[in-house]
N, C-alpha and C positions, 0 to 999 in steps of 0.2 A: 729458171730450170737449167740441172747443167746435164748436158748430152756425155753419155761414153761408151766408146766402141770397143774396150780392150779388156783384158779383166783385170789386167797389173794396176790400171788407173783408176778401177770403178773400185776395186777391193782397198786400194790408198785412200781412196776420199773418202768409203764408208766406213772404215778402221776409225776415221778419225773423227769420227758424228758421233756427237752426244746424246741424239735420239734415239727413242729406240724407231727399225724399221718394219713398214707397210708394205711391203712386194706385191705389184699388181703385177703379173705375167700374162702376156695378150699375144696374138698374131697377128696385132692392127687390126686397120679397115676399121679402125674404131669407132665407137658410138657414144649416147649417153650412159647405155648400160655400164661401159666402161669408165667412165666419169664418173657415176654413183657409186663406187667401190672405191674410186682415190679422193672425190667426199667425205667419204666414211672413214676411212683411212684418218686425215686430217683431223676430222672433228674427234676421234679417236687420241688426238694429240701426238700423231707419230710422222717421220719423216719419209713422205711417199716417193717409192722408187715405182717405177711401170716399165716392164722390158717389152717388146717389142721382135720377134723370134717368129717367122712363119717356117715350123719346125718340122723337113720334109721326113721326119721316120713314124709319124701318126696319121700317114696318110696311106689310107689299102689302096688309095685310087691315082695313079700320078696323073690324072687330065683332071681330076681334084685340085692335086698339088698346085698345076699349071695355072687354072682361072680360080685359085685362091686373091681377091681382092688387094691391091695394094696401093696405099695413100697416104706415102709416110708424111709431104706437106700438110693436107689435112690433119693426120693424125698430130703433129706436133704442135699444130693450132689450135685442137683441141684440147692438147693439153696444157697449154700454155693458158688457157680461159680457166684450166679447174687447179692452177695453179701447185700444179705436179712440180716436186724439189728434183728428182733426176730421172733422167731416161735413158735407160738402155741399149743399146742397139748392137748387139754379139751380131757377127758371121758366123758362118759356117763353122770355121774352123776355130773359132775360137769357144762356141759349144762344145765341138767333137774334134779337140783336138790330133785325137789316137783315131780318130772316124768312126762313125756311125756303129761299126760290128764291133767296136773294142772297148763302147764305152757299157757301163753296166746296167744292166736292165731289172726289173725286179717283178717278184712272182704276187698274181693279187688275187691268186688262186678261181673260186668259181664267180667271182666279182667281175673278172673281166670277160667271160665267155659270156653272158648274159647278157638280152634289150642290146646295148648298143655295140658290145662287145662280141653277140652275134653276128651281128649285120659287118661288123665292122672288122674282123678278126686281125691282129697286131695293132689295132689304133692305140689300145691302153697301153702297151710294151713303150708304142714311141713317146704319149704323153707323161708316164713314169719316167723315162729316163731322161726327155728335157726339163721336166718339173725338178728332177733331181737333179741336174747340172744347174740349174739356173737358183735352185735355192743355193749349192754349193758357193756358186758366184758372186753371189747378193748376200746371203745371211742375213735373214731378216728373223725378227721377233714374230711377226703374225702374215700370214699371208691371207689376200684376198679373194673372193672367186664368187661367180654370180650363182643364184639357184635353177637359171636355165640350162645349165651342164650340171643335171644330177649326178648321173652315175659317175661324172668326171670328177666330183665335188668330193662322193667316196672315195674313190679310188687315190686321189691326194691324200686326203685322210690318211687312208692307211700307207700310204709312201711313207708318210710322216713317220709313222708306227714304226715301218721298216727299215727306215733310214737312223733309227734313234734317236730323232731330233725332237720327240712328242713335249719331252718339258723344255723346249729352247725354241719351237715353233707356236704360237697359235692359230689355227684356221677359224676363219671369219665368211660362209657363205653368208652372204645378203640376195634380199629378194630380185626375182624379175627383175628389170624395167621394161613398161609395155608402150606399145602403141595407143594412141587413143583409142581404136578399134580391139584393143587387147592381143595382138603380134605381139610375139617378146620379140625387143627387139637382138640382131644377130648379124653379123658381117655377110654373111649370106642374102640376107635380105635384099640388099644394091642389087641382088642379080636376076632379082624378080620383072618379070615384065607386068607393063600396067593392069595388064588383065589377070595376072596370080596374083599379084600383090592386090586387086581386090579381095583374091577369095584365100587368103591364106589366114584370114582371120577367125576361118571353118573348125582352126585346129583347137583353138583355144574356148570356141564357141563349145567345144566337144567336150573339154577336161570342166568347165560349169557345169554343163549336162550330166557327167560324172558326178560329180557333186552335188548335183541335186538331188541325184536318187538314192544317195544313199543310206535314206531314211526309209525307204518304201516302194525299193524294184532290188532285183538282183543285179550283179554286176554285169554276167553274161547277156541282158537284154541289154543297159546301157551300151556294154562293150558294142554287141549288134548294132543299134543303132547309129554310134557312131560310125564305125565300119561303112557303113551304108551310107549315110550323110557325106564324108570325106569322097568315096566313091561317085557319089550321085555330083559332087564338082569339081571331079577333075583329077583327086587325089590318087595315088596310089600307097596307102598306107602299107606300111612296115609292121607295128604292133600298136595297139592299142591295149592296155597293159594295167594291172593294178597292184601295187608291190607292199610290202613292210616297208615303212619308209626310213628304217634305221637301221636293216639288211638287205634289202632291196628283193627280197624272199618274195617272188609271187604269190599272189593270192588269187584264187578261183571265185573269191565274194568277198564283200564288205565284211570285215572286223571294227566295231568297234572297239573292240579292247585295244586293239594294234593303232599306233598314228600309220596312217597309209599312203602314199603317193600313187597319182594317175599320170601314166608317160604314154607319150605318142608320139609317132616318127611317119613321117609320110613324105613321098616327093610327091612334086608339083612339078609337071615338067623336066628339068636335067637340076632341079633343085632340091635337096633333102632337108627336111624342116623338123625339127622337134621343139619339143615343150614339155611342162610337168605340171601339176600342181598336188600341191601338199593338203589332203582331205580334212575338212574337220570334222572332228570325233563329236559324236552326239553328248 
C-alpha cells in the first residue's frame, strides 16, 4: 500500500495507473464495513484508493467534531489485511486550500433538509463539498459507500449529477455490514459503553419489525410501537420514518407499488445511532 499526504503526489501516481479507480472515502476509526467496500472494489477488478479526512464542515456539533474517534495505526492495519493499493491522508489545508468558506458548496435542494438533514442542518453542505474535493483529488471511475448512510448515499448521487461527473463516475452503494446481533456496524460504535452496546441492537430489532408488518398492520402502529420499544430501553429516538426509497419521499403507510426504506435515528446516551433497511415489496 502506498500512503500520500499531498495532492501534487497522489494526482502523479494516479495519472499514471492503468486501472481504472475505486475511491473508498472514510473518516477512519475504521471497521469491517469499511473493508467490505475495498473488497468489493478489488473483486470489481479496480485499483483501490481509501482516503481518510475526518472533515470538520459536516459537523453541526464541534464536541461531535472533538470525540470523533481516531486510530489512524489501527486503521492502516486494517487496511493493509484487505490489501488497499493507496491511502490517502489530506490535511486540512490541503482539502480547503482557499478554506473552508471559499471552497464550493452545492445545493441538494429538499434532499438535505429532510430525516437526517433535519436533525442535522449544514451536515449535507459540509459532506457535498468534501466528497467534492476529494473526488476532485482522486478521480476515480466508481466510488464507494455503505447502505448505512442512506440519505448520504443520495445525496453523493446527486453531487455527482451536479458536479457533471455522472458519465465519468459510478456509484456503488453495497449493503450493511452487521453485527452478529444485527448493529450495523459504525465508528461510533467504540463509544458505546457495555451496557448500550447491549441494547443498541433494539434499533435494528425495530427496522425487522417494520418489515414484518408490512403485509398486515399499518405503518403508524408499527411506527408506534417501535417508538415505544426504543423508549421503553433507554432510547431517545429522533424518527422513526418510512420513505420512497428512490426519493426518499415520506410515506404515511406501506406502498407496495413503491420500493420503500425504513430509517431510524435514536441516541443512546451522548451517542446517536442510525440505520435503514430497504423493504421488500410483496
Amino acid at each position: 500500500m502506498v500512503i500520500f499526504k499531498h495532492e501534487k503526489e497522489i494526482k502523479e501516481y494516479l495519472n499514471k495507473a492503468s486501472e481504472k479507480i475505486g475511491f473508498i472515502p472514510t473518516m477512519g476509526a475504521l471497521h469491517r464495513g469499511h473493508t467490505s467496500l475495498i473488497h468489493q472494489a478489488k473483486n470489481d477488478g479496480l485499483m483501490t484508493v481509501c482516503s481518510i479526512f475526518v472533515n470538520p464542515t459536516q459537523f453541526n456539533d464541534p464536541e461531535d467534531f472533538k470525540k470523533y474517534p481516531v486510530s489512524l495505526e489501527a486503521d492502516i492495519e486494517l487496511l493493509l489485511e484487505a490489501e488497499c493499493d493507496v491511502l490517502f491522508l489530506p490535511d486540512v489545508s490541503t482539502v480547503y486550500p482557499q478554506g473552508t468558506e471559499a471552497t464550493l458548496t452545492y445545493d441538494f435542494g429538499a434532499l438535505e433538509n429532510i430525516l437526517e438533514g433535519a436533525h442535522r442542518p449544514g451536515h449535507f453542505r459540509g459532506v457535498g463539498q468534501v466528497v467534492a474535493r476529494l473526488i476532485n483529488l482522486v478521480g476515480p471511475d466508481f466510488l464507494y459507500l455503505g447502505q448505512k448512510d442512506f440519505q448520504q448515499c443520495m445525496i453523493i448521487g446527486k453531487l455527482i449529477e451536479l458536479m457533471g461527473k455522472e458519465n465519468k463516475i459510478k456509484l456503488r452503494v453495497c449493503p450493511t455490514v452487521r453485527e452478529a446481533d444485527g448493529l450495523a456496524m459504525s465508528s461510533r460504535n467504540r463509544r458505546l459503553s457495555e451496557s448500550q452496546r447491549s441494547l443498541s441492537a433494539t434499533i435494528y430489532q425495530c427496522l425487522v419489525s417494520i418489515e414484518s408488518k408490512a403485509e398486515n398492520a399499518t405503518f403508524s402502529l408499527a411506527q408506534k410501537e417501535c417508538v415505544e420499544l426504543l423508549e421503553k430501553k433507554g432510547f431517545r429516538p429522533e424518527y422513526v420514518a418510512l420513505a420512497d426509497a428512490d426519493t426518499l419521499e415520506g410515506l404515511s403507510d406501506y406502498d407496495a407499488s413503491r420500493k420503500m426504506v425504513a430509517l431510524i435515528a435514536a441516541w443512546i446516551g451522548k451517542i446517536r445511532l442510525i440505520d435503514n433497511m430497504v423493504l421488500h415489496q410483496a
